[in-house]
C-alpha positions as CSV (number, residue, x, y, z in Angstrom):
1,X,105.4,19.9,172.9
2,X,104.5,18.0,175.8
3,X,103.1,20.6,178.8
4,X,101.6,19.8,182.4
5,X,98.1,19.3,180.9
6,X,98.9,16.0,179.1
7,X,100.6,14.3,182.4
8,X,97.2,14.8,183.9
9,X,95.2,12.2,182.6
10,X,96.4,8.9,184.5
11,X,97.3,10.9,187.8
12,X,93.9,10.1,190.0
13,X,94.7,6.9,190.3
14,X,98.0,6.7,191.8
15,X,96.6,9.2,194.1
16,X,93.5,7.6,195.2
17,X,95.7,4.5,196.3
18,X,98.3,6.4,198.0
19,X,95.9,7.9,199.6
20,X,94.1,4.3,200.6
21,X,97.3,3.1,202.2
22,X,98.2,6.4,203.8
23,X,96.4,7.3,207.5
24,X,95.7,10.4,206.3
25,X,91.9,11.5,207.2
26,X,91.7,14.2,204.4
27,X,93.5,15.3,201.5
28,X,93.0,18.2,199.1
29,X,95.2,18.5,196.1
30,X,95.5,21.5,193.4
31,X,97.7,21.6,190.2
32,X,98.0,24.9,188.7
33,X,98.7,25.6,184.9
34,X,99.1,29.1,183.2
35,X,97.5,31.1,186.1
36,X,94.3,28.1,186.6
37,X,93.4,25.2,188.5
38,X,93.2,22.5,186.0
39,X,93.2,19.5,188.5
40,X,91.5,19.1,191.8
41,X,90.9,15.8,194.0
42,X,89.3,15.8,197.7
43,X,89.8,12.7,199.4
44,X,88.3,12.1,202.7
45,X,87.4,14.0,205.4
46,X,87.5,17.3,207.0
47,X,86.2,15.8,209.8
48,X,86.0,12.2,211.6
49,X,83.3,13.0,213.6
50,X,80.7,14.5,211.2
51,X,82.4,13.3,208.1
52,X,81.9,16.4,206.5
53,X,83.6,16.2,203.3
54,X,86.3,18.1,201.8
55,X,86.6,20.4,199.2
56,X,88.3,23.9,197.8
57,X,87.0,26.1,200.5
58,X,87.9,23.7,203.3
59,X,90.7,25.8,205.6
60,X,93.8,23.9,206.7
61,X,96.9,25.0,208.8
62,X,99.6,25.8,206.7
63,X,102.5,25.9,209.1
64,X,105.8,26.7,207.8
65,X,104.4,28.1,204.7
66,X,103.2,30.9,206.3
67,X,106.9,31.7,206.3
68,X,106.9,32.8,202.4
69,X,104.3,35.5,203.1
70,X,106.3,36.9,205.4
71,X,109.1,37.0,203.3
72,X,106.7,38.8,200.5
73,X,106.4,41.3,203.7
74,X,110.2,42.0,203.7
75,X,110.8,42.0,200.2
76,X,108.3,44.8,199.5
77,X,109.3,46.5,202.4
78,X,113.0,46.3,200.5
79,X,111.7,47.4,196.9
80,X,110.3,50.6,199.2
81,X,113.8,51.3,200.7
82,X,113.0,50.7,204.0
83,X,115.6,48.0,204.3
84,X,118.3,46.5,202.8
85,X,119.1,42.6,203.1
86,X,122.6,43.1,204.6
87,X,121.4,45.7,207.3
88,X,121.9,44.1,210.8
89,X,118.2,43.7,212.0
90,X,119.8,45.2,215.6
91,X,119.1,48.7,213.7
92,X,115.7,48.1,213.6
93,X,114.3,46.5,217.2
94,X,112.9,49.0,219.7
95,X,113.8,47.3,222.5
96,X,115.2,43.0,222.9
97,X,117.9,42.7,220.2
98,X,120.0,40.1,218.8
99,X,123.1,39.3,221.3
100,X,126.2,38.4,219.6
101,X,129.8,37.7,221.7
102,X,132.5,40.0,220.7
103,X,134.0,39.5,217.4
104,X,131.1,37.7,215.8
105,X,128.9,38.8,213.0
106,X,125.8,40.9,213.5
107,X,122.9,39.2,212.5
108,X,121.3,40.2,209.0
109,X,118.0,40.0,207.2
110,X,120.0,37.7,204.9
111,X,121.0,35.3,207.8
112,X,117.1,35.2,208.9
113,X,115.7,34.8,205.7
114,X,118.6,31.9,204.9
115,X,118.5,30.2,208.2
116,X,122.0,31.2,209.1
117,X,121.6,33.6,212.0
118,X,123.0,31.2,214.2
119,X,119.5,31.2,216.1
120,X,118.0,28.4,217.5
121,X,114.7,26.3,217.6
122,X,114.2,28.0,220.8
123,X,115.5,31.0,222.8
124,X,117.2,29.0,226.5
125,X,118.0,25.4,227.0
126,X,115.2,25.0,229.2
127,X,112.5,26.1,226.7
128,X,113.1,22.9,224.9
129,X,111.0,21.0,228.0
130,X,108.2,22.9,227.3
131,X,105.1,22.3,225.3
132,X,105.9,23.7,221.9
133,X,109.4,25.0,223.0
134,X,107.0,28.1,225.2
135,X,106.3,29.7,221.7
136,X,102.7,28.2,221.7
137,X,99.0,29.0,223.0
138,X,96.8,25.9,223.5
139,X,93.0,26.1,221.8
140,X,91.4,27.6,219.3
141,X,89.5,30.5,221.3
142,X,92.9,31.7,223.3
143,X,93.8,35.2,222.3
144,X,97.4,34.8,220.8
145,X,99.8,37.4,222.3
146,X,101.5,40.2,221.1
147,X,104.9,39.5,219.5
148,X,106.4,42.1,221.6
149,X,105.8,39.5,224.5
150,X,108.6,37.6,223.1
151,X,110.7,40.2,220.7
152,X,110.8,42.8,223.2
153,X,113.7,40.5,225.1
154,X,116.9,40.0,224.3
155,X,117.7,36.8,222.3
156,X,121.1,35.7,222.1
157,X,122.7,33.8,219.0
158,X,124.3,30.2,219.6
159,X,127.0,30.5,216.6
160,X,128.7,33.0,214.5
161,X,125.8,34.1,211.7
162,X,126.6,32.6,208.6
163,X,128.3,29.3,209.9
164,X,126.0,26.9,209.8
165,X,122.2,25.9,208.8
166,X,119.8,25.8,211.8
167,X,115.8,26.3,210.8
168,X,114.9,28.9,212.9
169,X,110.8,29.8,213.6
170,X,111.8,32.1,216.2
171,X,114.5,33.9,213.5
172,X,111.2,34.3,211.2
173,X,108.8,35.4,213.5
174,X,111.5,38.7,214.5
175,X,111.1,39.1,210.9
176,X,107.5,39.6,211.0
177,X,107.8,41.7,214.1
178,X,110.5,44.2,212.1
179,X,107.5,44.4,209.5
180,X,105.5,45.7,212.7
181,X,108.2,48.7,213.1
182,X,108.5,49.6,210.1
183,X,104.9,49.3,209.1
184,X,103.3,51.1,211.5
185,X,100.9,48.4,211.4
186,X,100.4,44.5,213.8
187,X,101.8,41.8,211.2
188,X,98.2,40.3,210.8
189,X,97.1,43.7,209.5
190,X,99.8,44.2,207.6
191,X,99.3,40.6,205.8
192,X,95.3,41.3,205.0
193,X,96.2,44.9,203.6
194,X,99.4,44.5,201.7
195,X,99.2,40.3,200.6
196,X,96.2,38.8,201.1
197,X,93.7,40.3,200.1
198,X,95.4,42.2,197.0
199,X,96.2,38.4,196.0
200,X,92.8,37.5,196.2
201,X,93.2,35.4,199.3
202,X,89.8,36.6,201.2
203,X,88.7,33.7,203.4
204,X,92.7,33.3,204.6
205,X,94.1,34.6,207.7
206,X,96.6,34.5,210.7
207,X,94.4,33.4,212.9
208,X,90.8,31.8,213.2
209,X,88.9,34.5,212.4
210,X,85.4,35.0,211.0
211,X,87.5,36.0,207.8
212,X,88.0,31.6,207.6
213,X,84.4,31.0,208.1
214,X,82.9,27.7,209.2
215,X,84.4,25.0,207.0
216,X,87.7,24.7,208.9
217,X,89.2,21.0,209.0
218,X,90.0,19.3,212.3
219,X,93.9,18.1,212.7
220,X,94.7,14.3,213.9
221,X,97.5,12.1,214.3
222,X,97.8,8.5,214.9
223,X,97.9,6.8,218.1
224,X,98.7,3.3,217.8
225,X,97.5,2.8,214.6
226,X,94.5,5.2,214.7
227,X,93.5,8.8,213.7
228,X,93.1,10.4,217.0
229,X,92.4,14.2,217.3
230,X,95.9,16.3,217.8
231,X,95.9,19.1,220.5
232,X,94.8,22.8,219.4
233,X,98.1,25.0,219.4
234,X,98.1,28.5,217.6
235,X,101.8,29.9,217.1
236,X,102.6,33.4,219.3
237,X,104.7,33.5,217.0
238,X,102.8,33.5,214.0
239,X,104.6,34.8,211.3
240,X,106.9,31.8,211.2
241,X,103.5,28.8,211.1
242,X,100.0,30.2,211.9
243,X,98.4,30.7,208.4
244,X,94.9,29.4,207.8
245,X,93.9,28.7,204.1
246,X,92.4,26.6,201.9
247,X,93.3,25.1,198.2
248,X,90.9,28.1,196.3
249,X,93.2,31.1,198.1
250,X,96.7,29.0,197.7
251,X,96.0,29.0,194.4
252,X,95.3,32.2,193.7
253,X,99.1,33.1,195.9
254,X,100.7,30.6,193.5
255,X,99.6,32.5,190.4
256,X,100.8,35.6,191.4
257,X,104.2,34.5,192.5
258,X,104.6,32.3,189.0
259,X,103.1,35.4,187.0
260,X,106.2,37.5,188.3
261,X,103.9,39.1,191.2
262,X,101.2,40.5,188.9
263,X,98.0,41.0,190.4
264,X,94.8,40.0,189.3
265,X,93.1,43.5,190.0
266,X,96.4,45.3,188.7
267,X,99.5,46.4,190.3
268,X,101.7,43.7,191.9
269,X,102.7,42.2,194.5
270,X,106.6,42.5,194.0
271,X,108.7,43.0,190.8
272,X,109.4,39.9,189.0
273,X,113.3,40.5,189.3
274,X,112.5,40.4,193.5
275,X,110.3,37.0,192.8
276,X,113.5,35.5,190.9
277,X,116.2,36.7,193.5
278,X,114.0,35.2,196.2
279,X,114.1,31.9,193.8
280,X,118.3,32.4,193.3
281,X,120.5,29.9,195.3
282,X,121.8,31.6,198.5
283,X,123.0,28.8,200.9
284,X,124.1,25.3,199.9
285,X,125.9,22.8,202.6
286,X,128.3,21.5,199.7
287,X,129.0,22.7,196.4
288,X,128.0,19.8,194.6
289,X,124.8,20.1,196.2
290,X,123.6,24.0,195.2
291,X,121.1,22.7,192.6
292,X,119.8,19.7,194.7
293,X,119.3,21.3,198.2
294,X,119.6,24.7,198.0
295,X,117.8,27.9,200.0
296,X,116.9,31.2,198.3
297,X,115.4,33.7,200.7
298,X,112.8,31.2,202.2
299,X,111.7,29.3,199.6
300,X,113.6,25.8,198.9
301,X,114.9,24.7,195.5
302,X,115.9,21.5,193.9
303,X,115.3,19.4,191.1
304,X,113.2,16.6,189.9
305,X,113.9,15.1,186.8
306,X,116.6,18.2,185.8
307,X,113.7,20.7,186.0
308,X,113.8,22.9,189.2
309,X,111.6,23.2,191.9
310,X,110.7,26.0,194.1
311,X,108.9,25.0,197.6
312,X,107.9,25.0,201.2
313,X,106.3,22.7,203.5
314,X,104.9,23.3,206.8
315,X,103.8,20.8,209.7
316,X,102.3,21.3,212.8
317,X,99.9,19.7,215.2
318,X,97.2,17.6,212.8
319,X,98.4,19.6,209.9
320,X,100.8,18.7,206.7
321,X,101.0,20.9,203.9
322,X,103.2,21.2,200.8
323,X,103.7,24.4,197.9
324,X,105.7,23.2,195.0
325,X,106.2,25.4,192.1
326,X,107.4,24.4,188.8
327,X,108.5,28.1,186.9
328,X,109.9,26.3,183.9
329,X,106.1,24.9,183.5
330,X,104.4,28.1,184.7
331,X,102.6,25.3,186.9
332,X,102.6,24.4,190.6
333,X,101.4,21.5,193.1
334,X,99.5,22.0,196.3
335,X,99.0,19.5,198.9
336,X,97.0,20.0,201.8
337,X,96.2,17.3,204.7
338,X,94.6,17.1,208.2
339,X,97.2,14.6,209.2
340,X,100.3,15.1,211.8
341,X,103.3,13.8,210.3
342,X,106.2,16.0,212.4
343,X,107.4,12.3,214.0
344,X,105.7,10.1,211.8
345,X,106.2,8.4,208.4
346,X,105.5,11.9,206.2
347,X,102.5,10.5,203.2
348,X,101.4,13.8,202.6
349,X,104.8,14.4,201.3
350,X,105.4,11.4,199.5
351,X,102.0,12.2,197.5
352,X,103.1,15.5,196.9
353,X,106.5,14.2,195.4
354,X,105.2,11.2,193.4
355,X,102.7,14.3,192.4
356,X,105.9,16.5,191.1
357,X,107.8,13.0,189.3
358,X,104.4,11.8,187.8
359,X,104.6,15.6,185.9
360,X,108.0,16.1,185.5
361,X,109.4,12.2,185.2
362,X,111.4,10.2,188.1
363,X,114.0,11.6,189.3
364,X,117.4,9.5,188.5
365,X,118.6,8.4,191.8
366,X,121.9,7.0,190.9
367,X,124.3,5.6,188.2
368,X,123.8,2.2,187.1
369,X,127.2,0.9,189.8
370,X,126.7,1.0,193.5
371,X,129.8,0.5,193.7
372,X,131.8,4.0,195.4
373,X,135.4,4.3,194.2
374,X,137.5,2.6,196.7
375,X,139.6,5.1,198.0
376,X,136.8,7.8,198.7
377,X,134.9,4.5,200.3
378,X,137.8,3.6,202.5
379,X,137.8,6.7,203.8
380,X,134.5,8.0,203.8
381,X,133.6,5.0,206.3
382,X,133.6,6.5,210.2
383,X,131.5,8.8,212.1
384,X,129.8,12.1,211.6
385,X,128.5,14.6,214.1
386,X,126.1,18.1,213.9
387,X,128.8,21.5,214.1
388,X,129.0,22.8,217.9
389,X,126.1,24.5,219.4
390,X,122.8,22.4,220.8
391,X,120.0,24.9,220.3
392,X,120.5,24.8,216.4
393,X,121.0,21.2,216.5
394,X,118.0,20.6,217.9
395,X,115.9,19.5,214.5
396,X,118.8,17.3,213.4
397,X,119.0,15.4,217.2
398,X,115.2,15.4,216.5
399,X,114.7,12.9,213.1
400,X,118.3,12.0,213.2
401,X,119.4,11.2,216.5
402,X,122.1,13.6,215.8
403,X,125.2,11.2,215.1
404,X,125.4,9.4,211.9
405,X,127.9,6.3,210.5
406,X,129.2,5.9,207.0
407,X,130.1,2.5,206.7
408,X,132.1,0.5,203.6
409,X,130.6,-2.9,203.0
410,X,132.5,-4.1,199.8
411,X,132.5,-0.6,198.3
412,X,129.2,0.0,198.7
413,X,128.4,3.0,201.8
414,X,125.5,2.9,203.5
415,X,125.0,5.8,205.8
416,X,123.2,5.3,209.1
417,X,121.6,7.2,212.4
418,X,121.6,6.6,215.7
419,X,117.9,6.0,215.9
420,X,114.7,6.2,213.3
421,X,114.6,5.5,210.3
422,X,117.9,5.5,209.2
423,X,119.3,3.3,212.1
424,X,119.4,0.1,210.3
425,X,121.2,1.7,207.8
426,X,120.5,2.9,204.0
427,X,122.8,2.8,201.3
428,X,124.3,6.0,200.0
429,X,124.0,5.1,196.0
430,X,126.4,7.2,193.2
431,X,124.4,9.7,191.6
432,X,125.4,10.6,187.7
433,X,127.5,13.5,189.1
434,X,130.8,12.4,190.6
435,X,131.1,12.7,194.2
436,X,126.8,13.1,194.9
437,X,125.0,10.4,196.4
438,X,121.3,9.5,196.9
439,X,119.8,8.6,199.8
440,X,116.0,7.2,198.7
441,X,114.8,6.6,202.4
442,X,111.6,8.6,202.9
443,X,110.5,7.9,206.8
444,X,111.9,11.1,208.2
445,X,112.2,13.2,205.5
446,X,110.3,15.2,202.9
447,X,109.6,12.3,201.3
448,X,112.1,13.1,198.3
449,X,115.5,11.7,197.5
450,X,118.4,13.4,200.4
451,X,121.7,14.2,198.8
452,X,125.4,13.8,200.4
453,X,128.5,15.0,199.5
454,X,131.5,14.7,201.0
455,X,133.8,17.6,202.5
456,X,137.7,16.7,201.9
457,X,140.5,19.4,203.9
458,X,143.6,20.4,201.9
459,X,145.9,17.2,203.0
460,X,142.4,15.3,200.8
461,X,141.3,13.8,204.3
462,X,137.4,13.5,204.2
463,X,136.4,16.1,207.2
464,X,132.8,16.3,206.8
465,X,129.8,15.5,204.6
466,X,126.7,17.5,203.5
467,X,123.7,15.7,204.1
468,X,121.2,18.4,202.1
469,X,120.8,21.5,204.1
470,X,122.9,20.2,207.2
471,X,126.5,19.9,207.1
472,X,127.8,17.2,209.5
473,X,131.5,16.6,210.8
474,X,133.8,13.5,210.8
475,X,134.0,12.3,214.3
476,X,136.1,9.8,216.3
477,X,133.5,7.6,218.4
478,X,134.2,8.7,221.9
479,X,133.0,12.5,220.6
480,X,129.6,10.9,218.9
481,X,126.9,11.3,220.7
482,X,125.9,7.2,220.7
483,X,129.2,7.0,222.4
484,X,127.8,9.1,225.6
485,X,124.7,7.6,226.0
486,X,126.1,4.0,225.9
487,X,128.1,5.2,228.4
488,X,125.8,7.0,231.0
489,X,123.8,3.7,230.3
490,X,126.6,1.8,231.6
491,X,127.6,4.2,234.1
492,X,124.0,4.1,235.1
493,X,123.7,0.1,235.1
494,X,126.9,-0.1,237.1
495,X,125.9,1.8,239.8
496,X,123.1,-0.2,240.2
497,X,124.7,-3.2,240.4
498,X,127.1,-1.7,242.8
499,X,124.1,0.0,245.2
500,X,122.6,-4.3,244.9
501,X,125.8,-5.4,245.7
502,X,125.9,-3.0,248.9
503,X,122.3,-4.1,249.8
504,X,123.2,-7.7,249.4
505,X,126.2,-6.7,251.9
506,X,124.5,-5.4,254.7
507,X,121.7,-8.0,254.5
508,X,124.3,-11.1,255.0
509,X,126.0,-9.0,257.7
């Protein structure tokens, strides 16, 4: 029987010339097998300036990964009893809660753990003007406030909870301040005590502490066309994107979650039946879709090649990072990189991926037509638009420009966005099950095939399509959002050429 171990031979280089074409400054990669780290490659630097090289030890910025230890945090806080994941989390804030209009749902640890509390990228409209939405601290030596600063204040939800997908730091970070109240103890502490070091994971941390020692990497992005070093931001709120760690610690984490939460001294870390329910499908935008794009609490699932995949990414200034695990394979990929790809083309990510199909075979990314049946491309073809509400739109207006066109060119769609990548269009192919399509661009997103379905009423009209996580609604083209900015950029060019007009006027009078 063929295992992980015997795909590992030919994999160094097809990384090491990913890597050359990429303008990624450092990369550190770790494949885990049966509980070890069977393959390691360093590439690059840690950093530019000294060229100190890379290695195990080096520390990164995890970002968004920082997310599943918290989650580890409310799920042994739920084996204790302490909560329950339909509880509304109102029950258990001190002071700011969660505001909800009258005859909407309270919010629940199940809609913050599922990004469905109807919570957006950031707390007011005006927040989104400033410098990482007002929910960061610029440089490395700048004490990092409390989260009471910001959880001891009201928040107020957008939409109903449980109505639509909006990623939400700010609905994870509450979560890490509830582990505060119930604790006893500040989230950092509670992390050291009760998950990091138990796991093993001793030169790790919330912030940069004397725990990380000296062998932290510096972040950079590109600025027109070279590496450049990215601004220093640490996350108030940290729960939600301020872990440090390094490829020796990630892997001990990795090991524990895949060996159903053992522990290597003893004891665990959570019940294996809590690991798997935290791996279980609990929000999919489509049906059709709940084994391709698919949220458990936290952690994402899909496939490659049939055989799913258990994950989180993170990104934040200078930083990518990727956590694949393969629990069919007891194995895992981690990708680690000093390189800012929130706006950019994503190569860490693409690496990690062609990691996961070099182990576990390409993914098929359609049928061997093109061709869509004619009635569903007939009137699949029109325009699709985010569900109300602008704060948890916000990531989708982002990398997608927020309005999207399906168009039928001789039964073949090809699905569009207002600007980026997508803009020229890319075409939607049939994947083997009916009514799925792939998408294979990989500019703007986690550098893995996107998957669309579309959503049909009763009367068989096409509504709405799923593109992945985010489910999108058929529009008529004076509601897209292309439509209004063409229009204030005519109503904009008009009244200039009236106020010349004018000018020219008075000057001949």
């Amino acid at each position: 029987m063929t295992t992980i171990l015997d795909r590992l031979d030919d994999l160094d280089p097809a990384i090491e010339a990913a890597f050359s074409k990429s303008p990624i400054p450092g990369l550190a990669i770790g494949i885990l097998y049966d509980g070890k780290l069977v393959h390691e490659k360093y590439l690059g630097n840690a950093s530019l300036k000294n060229k100190a090289p890379i290695d195990a030890t080096t520390i990164f910025r995890l970002a968004s990964i920082s997310k599943t230890f918290t989650t580890i945090g409310i799920l042994q806080l739920w084996e204790s009893g302490k909560l329950k994941l339909d509880d509304p989390v109102n029950a258990f804030l001190p002071k700011g809660k969660v505001l909800v209009k009258k005859g909407w749902p309270e919010v629940t640890f199940l809609h913050l753990l599922t990004h469905q509390a109807g919570i957006g990228e950031v707390l007011r409209k005006r927040d989104a003007f400033k410098p990482g939405f007002g929910l960061l601290v610029s440089g490395r030596d700048t004490p990092i406030p409390r989260l009471s600063t910001i959880h001891d204040s009201n928040m107020k939800t957008e939409v109903p909870a449980g109505s639509k997908y909006s990623y939400s730091n700010i609905g994870f970070s509450l979560l890490g301040y509830i582990i505060e109240q119930l604790s006893g103890e500040p989230f950092r502490d509670y992390m050291i005590k009760h998950v990091l070091d138990p796991v093993g994971m001793t030169t790790s941390d919330f912030i940069p502490s004397d725990r990380i020692g000296t062998k932290e990497a510096a972040g950079y992005k590109q600025v027109r066309g070279r590496p450049v070093p990215a601004k220093y931001y640490q996350n108030i709120i940290m729960p939600a994107g301020n872990l440090y760690s390094n490829i020796s610690d990630m892997a001990r984490y990795v090991s524990v979650l895949l060996a159903g939460g053992r522990l290597p001294g003893g004891g665990s870390l959570l019940k294996p039946a809590t690991i798997e329910m935290a791996w279980t499908p609990r929000y999919w935008a489509h049906d059709l879709l709940m084994h391709e794009a698919s949220i458990g609490l936290c952690f994402h699932l899909y496939r490659v090649n049939g055989t799913r995949v258990v994950e989180h990414t993170g990104a934040t200034s200078g930083f990518t990072s990727a956590m694949s695990l393969i629990p069919s394979e007891n194995a895992a990929v981690l990708v680690l990189s000093n390189h800012d790809e929130i706006f950019a083309t994503r190569s860490t990510l693409q690496i990690k991926h062609a990691i996961l199909e070099h182990l576990l075979g390409k993914s098929s990314h359609g049928s061997s037509s093109s061709l869509t049946e004619p009635a569903i491309a007939k009137k699949a073809a029109g325009y699709y638009g985010p569900l109300p509400g602008l704060l948890t739109n916000i990531r989708i207006i982002a990398y997608y420009g927020g309005d999207f066109k399906v168009q039928n060119r001789d039964g073949r769609l090809f699905l569009s966005t207002f600007y980026g990548a997508k803009h020229r269009g890319v075409e939607m192919i049939p994947a083997e099950t009916r009514g799925v399509y792939t998408i294979t661009s990989t500019k703007v997103d986690d550098a893995k095939p996107e998957h669309v379905a579309f959503i049909e009423g009763t009367d068989g009209k096409i509504t709405g399509l799923a593109l992945d996580f985010f489910k999108l609604r058929k529009n008529i083209f004076i509601n897209t959002f292309r439509f209004k900015v063409y229009a204030i950029i005519t109503l904009i060019a008009l009244l200039g050429m009236v106020v010349f007009l004018l000018a020219v006027l008075l000057t001949l009078s």
